[in-house]
C-alpha positions as CSV (number, residue, x, y, z in Angstrom):
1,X,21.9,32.5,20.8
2,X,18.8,34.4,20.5
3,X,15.5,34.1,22.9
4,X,13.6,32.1,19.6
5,X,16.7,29.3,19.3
6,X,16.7,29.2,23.4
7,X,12.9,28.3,23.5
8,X,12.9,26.3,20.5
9,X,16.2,24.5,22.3
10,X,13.5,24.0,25.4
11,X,11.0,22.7,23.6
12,X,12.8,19.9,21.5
13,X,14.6,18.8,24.8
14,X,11.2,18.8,26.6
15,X,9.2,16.7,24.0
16,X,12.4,14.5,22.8
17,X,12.5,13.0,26.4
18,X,9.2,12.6,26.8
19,X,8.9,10.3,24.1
20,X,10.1,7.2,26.6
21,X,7.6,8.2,28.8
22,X,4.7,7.7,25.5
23,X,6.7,4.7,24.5
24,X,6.5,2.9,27.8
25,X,2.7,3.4,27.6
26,X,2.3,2.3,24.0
27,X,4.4,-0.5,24.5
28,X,2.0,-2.2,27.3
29,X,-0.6,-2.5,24.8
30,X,0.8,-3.0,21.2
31,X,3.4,-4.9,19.8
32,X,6.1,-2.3,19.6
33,X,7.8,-2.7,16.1
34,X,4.5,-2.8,14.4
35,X,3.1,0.4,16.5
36,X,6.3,2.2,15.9
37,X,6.3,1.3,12.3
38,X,2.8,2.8,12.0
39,X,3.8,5.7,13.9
40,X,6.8,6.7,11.6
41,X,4.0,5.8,8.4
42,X,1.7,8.3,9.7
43,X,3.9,11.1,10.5
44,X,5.7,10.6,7.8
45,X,2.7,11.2,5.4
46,X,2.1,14.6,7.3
47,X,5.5,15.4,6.7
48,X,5.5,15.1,3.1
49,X,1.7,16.6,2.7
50,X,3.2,19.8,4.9
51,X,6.0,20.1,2.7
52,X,4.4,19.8,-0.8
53,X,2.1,22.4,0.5
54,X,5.1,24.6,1.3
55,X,6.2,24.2,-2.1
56,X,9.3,21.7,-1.1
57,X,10.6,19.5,-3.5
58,X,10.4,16.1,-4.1
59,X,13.8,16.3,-6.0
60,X,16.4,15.7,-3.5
61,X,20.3,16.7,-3.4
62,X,22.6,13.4,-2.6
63,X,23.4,14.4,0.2
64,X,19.8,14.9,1.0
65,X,19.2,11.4,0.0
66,X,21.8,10.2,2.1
67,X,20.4,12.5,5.1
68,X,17.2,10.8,4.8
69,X,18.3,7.1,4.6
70,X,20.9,7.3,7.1
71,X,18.4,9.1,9.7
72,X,15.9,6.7,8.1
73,X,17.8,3.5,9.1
74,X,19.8,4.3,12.1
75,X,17.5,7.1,14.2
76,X,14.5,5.8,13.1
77,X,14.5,1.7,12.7
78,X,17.6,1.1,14.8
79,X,17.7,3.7,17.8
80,X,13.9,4.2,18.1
81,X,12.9,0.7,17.3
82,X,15.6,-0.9,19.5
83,X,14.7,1.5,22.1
84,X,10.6,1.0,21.8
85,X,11.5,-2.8,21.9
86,X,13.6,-2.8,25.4
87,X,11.0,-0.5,26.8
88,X,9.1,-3.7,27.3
89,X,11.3,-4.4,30.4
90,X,12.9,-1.5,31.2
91,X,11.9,1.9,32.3
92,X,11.3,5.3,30.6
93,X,13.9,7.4,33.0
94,X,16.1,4.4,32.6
95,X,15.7,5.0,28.9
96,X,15.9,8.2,29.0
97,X,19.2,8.7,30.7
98,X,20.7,6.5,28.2
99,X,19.7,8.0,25.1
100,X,20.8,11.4,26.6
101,X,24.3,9.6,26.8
102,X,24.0,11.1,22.5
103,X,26.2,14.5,23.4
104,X,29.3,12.4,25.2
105,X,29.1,9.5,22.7
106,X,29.4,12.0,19.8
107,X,32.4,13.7,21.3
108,X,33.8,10.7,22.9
109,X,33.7,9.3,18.8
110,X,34.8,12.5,17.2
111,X,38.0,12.7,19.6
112,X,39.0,8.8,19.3
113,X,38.1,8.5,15.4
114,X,38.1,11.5,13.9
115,X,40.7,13.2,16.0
116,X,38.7,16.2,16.8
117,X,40.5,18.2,19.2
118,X,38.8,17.6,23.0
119,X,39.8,20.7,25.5
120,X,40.4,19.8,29.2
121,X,36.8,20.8,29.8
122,X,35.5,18.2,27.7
123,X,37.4,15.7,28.7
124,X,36.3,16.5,32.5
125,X,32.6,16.3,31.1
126,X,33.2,12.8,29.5
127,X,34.4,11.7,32.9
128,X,31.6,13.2,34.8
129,X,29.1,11.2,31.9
130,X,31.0,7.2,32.7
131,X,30.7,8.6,36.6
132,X,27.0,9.3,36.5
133,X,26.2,6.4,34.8
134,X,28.1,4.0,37.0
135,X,26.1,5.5,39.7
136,X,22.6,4.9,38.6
137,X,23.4,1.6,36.8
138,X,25.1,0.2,40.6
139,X,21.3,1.3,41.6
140,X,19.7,0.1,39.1
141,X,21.4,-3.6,39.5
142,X,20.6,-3.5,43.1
143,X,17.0,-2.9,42.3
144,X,17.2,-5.6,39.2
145,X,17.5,-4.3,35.5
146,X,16.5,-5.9,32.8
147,X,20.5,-5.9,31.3
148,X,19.0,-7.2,27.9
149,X,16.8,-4.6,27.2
150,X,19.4,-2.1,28.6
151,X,22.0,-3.5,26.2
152,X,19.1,-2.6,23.7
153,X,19.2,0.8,24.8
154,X,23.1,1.3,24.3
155,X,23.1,-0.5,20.7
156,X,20.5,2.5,19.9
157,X,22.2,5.3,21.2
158,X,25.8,4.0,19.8
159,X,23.3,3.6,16.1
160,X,22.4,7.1,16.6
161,X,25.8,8.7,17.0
162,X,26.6,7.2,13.9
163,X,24.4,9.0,12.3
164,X,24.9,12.4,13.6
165,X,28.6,11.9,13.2
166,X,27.8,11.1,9.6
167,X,25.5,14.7,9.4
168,X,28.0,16.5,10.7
169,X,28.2,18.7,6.9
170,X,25.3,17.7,5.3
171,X,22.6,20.1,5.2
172,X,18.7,20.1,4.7
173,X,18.9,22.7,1.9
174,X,15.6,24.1,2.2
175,X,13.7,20.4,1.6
176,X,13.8,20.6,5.6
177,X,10.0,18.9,6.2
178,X,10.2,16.9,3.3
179,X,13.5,15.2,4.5
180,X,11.8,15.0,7.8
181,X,8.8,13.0,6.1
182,X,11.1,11.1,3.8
183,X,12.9,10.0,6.5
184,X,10.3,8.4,8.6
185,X,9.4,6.5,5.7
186,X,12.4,4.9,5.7
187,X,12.0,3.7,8.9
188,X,8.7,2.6,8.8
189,X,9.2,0.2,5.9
190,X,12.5,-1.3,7.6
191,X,10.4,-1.7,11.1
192,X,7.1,-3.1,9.4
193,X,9.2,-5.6,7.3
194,X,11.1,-6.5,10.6
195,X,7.6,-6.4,12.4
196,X,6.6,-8.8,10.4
197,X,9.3,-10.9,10.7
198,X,10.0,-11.0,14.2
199,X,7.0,-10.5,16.5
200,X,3.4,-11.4,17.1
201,X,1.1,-8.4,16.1
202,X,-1.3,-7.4,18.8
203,X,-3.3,-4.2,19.9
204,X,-5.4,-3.6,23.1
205,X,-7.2,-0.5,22.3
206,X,-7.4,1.6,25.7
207,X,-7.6,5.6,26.0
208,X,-4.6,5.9,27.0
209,X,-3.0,4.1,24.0
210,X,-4.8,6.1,21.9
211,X,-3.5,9.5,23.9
212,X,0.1,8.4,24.0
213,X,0.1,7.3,20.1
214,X,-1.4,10.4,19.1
215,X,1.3,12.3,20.9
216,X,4.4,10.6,19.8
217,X,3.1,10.6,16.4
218,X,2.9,14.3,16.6
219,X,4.9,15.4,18.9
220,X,8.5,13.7,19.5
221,X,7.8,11.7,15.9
222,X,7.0,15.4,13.9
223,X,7.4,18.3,16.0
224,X,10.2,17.3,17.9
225,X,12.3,16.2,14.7
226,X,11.1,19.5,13.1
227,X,12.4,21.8,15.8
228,X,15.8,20.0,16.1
229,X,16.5,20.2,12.2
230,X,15.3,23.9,12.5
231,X,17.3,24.4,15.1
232,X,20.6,22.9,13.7
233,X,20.3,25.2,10.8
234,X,19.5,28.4,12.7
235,X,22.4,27.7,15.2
236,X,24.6,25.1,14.0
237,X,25.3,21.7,15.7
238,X,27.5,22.2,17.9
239,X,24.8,25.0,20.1
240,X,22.4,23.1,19.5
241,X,23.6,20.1,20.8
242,X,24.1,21.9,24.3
243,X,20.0,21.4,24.9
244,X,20.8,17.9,25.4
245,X,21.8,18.7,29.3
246,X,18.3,18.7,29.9
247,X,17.2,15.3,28.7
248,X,18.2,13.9,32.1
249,X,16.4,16.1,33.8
250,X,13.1,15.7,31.5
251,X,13.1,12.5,31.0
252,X,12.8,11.3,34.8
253,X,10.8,14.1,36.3
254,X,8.0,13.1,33.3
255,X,8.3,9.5,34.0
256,X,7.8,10.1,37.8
257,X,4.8,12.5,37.0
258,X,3.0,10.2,34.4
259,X,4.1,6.8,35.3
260,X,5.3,7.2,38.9
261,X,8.4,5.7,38.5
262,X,11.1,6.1,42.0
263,X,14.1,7.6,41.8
264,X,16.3,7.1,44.4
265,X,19.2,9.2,46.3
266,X,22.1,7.6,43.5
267,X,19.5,8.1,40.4
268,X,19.0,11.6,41.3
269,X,22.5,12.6,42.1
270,X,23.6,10.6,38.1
271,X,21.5,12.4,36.8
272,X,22.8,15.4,37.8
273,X,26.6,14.3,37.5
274,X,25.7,13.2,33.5
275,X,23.7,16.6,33.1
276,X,26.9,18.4,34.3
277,X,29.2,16.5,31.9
278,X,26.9,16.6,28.5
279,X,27.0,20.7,29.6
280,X,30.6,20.9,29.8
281,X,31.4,18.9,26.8
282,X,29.1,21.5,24.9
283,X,30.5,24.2,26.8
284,X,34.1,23.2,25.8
285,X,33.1,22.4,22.0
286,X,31.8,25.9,21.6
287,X,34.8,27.2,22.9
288,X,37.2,25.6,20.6
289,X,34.8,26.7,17.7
């Protein structure tokens, strides 16, 4: 792994978590379907408009197609707008730890369905994953969760394994932006129908809406999905997937900096435990590869 993957590796885990953090803020002044669904519209437009200007086609493969409606429907619409949706009750680093779960759900999957070998390392990582958990959610109960919204949370995540279990051999082919941009089209239209459908449309303009749904518009909702693409194809899955120890880590320290959530003694200590398992999970995958 060269210095370029490693600090491309940084960034996407660094932006990617901090996307709860936005979220949360969006979230206590727009309806969050409708604000999500706009989100995706937007950056999806930039998406396509960068990629024309590259010279990308709008001719996709099939399995480009089916790249861009399976991210489309379960990243985007379910995972994300589950996710935006519960982040009316629960809190970013809460959030944040369980979407990070992604690493030991996709291995935890690919061992029980798919039969994919699982050294003695990884299973010790999967262990340390249910142990960290346990310890922040026995916190978290204490403290009172919201276990709706956090049932929310786990629907997302187990949406988006699906649909990196279902990428595991497709490739972008060189239409990398424009599946990017296609994609979040997808979701768009599936959250604005649901939107619609479902909730009571409402905005409070404040600054710091505005700030937050400028930067998850560009950053987590372009640039982050950009890198992680990118960084797939430069390095393959499985490496890739290793930057996904830091989520934990990102995820709370930005919540306690911009929101000022606490962490106590147990969250702090899960955090760590989960971080340690998602690492030797990876560590064992590249290993057996």
């Amino acid at each position: 792994m060269d210095i370029r993957a490693i600090l491309m590796g940084l960034t996407f885990a660094f932006i990617w978590s901090s996307a709860f953090t936005s979220a949360r803020i969006i979230v206590a002044d727009a309806a969050p379907l409708a604000s999500l669904a706009l989100r995706f519209f937007i950056s999806g437009l930039i998406g396509i408009a960068i990629a024309r200007a590259l010279g990308q086609s709008w001719h996709l493969t099939r399995d480009q197609w089916r790249a861009t409606i399976i991210f489309g429907v379960c990243q985007n619409a379910i995972y994300l707008g589950l996710n935006f949706y519960a982040m009316q009750t629960v809190e970013a680093s809460l959030a944040s730890i369980i979407a990070s779960l992604l690493p030991l759900l996709v291995a935890f999957a690919g061992w029980v369905v798919f039969r994919d070998k699982l050294p003695m390392l990884g299973v010790i990582g999967l262990m340390l994953g249910i142990a960290g958990v346990v310890l922040i959610m026995s916190s978290r109960i204490e403290a009172g969760v919201d276990f709706y919204g956090v049932a929310l949370c786990v629907v997302g995540a187990i949406a988006l394994t699906v649909a990196t279990l279902s990428m595991r051999t497709m490739s972008a082919g060189g239409n990398l932006m424009m599946v990017v941009g296609l994609q979040m089209i997808v979701g768009a239209c599936m959250l604005a129908v649901t939107s619609v459908v479902t909730e009571t449309i409402y905005v409070n303009v404040t600054p710091r809406l505005i700030v937050a749904f400028i930067y998850t518009t560009l950053g987590p909702g372009l640039l982050a999905t950009w890198i992680w693409f990118a960084l797939v194809e430069r390095i393959g899955a499985v490496k890739a997937t290793t930057f996904h120890f830091l989520n934990p880590f990102f995820g709370v320290a930005v919540a306690a900096a911009l929101l000022g959530e606490r962490l106590g003694p147990l969250d702090v200590l899960g955090v760590a435990i989960i971080a340690a398992g998602i690492l030797a999970v990876q560590l064992s995958r590249q290993r057996k590869t």
